[in-house]
Every structure is written in C-alpha cells, then in structure tokens.
N, C-alpha and C positions, 0 to 999 in steps of 0.2 A: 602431426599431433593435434592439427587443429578440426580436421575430421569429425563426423557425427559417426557414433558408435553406438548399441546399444549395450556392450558390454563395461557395465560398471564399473567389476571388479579393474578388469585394464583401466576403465578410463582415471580412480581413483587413483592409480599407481601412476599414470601419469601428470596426474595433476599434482600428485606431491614431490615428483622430482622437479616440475614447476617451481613449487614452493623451495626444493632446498637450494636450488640454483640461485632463487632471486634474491636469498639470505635477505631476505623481510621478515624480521622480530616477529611481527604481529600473526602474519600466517604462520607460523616454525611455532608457535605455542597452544596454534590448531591442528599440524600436522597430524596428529593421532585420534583425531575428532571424525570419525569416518562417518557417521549421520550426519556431522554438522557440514562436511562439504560436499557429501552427498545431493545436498540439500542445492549446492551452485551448480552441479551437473545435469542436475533432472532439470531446474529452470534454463538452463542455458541450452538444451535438447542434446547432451552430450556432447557437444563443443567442447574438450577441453582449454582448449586457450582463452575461449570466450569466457568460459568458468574462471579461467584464473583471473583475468583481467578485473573481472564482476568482484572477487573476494578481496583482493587489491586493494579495489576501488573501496572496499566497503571499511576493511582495516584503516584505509588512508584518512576517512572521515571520522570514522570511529575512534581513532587515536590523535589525531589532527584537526579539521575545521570545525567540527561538531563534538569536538568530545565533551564539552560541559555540559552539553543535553544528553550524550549516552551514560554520562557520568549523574546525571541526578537521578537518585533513587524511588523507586515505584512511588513509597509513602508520599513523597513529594507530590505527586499528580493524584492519587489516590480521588480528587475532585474532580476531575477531569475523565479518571476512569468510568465513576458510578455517575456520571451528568446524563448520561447516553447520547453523547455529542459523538464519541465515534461508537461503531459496535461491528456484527455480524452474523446476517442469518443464520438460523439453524439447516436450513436445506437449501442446498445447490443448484444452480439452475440446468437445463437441461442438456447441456455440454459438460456438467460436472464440475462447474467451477465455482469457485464461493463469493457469497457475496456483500461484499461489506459497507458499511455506506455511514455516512454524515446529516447529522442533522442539526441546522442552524438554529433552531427552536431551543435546544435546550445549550445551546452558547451562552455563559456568563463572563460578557467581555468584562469585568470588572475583577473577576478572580483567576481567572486563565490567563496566561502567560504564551505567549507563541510558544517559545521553547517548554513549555509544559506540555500544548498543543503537541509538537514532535514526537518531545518523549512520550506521550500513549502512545500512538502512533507506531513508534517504534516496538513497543511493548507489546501493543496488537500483533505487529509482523512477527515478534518473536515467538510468541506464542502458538503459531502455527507453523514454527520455522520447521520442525520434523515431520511434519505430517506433508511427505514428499507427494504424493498427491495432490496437494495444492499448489506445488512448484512446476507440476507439469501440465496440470489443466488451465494454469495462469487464474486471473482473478477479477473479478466486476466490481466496478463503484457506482453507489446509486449516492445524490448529493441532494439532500431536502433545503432549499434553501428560501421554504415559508420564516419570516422575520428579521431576513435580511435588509439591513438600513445603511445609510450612511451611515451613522455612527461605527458599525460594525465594519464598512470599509476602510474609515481613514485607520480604525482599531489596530489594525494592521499592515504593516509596508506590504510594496511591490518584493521585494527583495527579499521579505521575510515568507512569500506565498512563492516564491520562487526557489528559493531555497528548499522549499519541503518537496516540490517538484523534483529540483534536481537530486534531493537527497535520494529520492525513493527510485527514482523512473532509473537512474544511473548505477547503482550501488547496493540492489537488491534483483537477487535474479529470477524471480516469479515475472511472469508479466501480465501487462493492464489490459484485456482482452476488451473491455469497453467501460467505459465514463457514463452514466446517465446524468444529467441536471435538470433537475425537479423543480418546479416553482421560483425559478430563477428572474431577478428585478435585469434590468437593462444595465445595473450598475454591475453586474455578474458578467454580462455580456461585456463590458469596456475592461475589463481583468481578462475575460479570457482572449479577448484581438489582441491583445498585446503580448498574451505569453504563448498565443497560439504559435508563431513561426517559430519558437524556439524548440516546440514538439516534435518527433517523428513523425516520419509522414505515414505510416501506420498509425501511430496514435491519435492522427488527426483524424481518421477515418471512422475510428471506434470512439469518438466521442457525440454525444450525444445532446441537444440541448431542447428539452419537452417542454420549456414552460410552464404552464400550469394545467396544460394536455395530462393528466394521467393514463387516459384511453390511449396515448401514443407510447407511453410507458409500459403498455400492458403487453403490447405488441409484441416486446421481446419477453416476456414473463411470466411464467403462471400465477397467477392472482391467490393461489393455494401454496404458496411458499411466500408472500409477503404481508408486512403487516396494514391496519386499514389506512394508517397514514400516506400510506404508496399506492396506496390504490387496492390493496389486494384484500384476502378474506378471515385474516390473523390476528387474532389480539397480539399484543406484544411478549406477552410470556410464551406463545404461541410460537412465534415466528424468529423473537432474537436469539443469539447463546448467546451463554454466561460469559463475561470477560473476566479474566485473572486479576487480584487482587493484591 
C-alpha cells in the first residue's frame, strides 16, 4: 500500500480505508473531501502511506499543538496579509514550481504577532491547497532579509522560528525544492547553524545563502519573472499575485 502509483483513483480509495481503520475524528470528517486529499497524494508522489501519515500529522497540529493559530480567523491577521511580508509570484520558475517568498522590509515587529505571522502563512498554503500542481512540482522560497536587526531577532524566539519550521517542513505535503536568502546579516547566519542540523539533508542541500550577491540569485532565475527588489525586471504589480483577503 505504501508503493508509488500513478493511479489516483486506487490510490484515493486506499488512503481512505487508511483513514477508516485509524478511526481519527479529524480525518473521518475529510473522508469525502477527494480534492482535499488529493491534494496529500500528489505531494507525497503517491506514496499512500506516506500521504496518510502527512494528513495525520497535519490534523494532529491542527486540532492539537497549534490549534489556537489555525483557530484565529483571517480578519485577525488581515495586517499581516496586506504588509506584503509574505506573498507569491505571479510566474513560476522554470521547473514550474511557485514561488513565494518573505520580505523583512515590510516586518512591523510591533503589530505582528509570531502566531499571526503563522496564521498568513498558513492562509498562503491554503490557498493554493487545490491547485494540485503546485503539490507536485513542490515549491521555492526566496527570503529578503534587507532590515533585518537585532531588535527583530530577539523579536522573536528560537523555538517560535522553529516551530514554523517544523510546522510546515512536517505536516504539509508540497515540498521545499529550494530556500534562497537574500541580503542576509550574520545574525541570520547564527539562526540558521543552529537549526541547520535539525533539517533534511535534502533540504540542506537546496538551501541557499546569497548575501547581498543578487547576480548569484539570478543564477537560478529569470530576471523576467521577479520583482526589481530581487534583482529582477518587474514592478511589483507586475511580478506579485494577489493574496486572499
């Protein structure tokens, strides 16, 4: 059962005899959501086991460790949506995958909440969650981190940047096909030695750390899919899509 397949339709009916064996509430009131698990199959390369473990994982925190951040509603973060601290190109890079990225410039550590932080976050993933194309081509992060200070590092715990790690890297079945870090201070650099070993060692591989090189950023990227801030040849109404509201 735990086999790569590329037929759906089995693999679907497999992974819901999954779900009725392991009588988990949380999946039993997806069981009939066939885009939404769809959705753990294509990321997970039709792995069903691997798929289930992924949905699991993801009901586990959803209803458990994190549920007060999956629990605060959009309006809530509504500041955090329109900051454009996170977002997502309009065009994909040349393997088809999307690309979404962070930018520390428009961080207002004084009104942002980590768990606010999350919940976009989370809000972003959802919103792409059926467009199963982006669960099979996996997904890039580019990370602007022009105005990054101390103040902005103590702003936030190890534990609280750790957690967003583990929530996403674990419990969300797209994967992170590469990391870029943009304009990154040294103090960016002592955050990631520390959370580096806790990484795949695939994902250590696809991570990227440019400095304030954007010519080494471009290397992997068409300059005609990004905005001028990343180096590339796009206004920003050009180059971002719109985030849900």
């Amino acid at each position: 059962m735990g086999s790569s397949t590329k037929d759906l339709g089995a693999c679907l009916l497999q992974l819901k005899e999954l779900i009725r064996d392991s009588e988990n509430k949380h999946l039993q009131a997806v069981i009939d959501k066939d885009d939404y698990l769809t959705t753990f199959i294509i990321g997970r390369k039709y792995n069903v086991k691997y798929a289930f473990e992924t949905a699991k994982g993801l009901m586990a925190v959803k209803h458990g460790k994190f549920k007060q951040i999956f629990d605060l509603p959009s309006e809530s973060v509504r500041h955090v949506l329109e900051s454009g601290f996170f977002g997502t190109l309009k065009h994909r890079d040349e393997h088809g995958r999307r690309i979404a990225f962070m930018r520390i410039a428009k961080l207002d550590i004084k009104t942002m909440e980590f768990d606010e932080i999350m919940r976009t976050a989370i809000l972003l993933l959802d919103h792409y969650w059926y467009d199963h194309s982006t669960a099979e081509s996996g997904q890039i992060f580019i990370m602007d981190y022009t105005g990054y200070n101390f103040a902005i590092f103590t702003r936030y715990s190890f534990n609280q940047k750790l957690n967003f790690l583990q929530l996403f890297l674990n419990n969300y079945p797209s994967k992170v096909k590469g990391a870029h870090l943009l304009n990154n201070p040294k103090l960016v650099g002592m955050t990631y030695s520390l959370i580096r070993p806790l990484l795949p060692e695939k994902l250590k591989k696809r991570i990227f750390l440019h400095g304030h090189d954007r010519d080494n950023l471009l290397q992997h990227f068409d300059p005609n899919i990004l905005p001028k801030w990343m180096g590339g040849n796009l206004t920003d109404e050009e180059a971002i899509d719109t985030l849900p509201h």
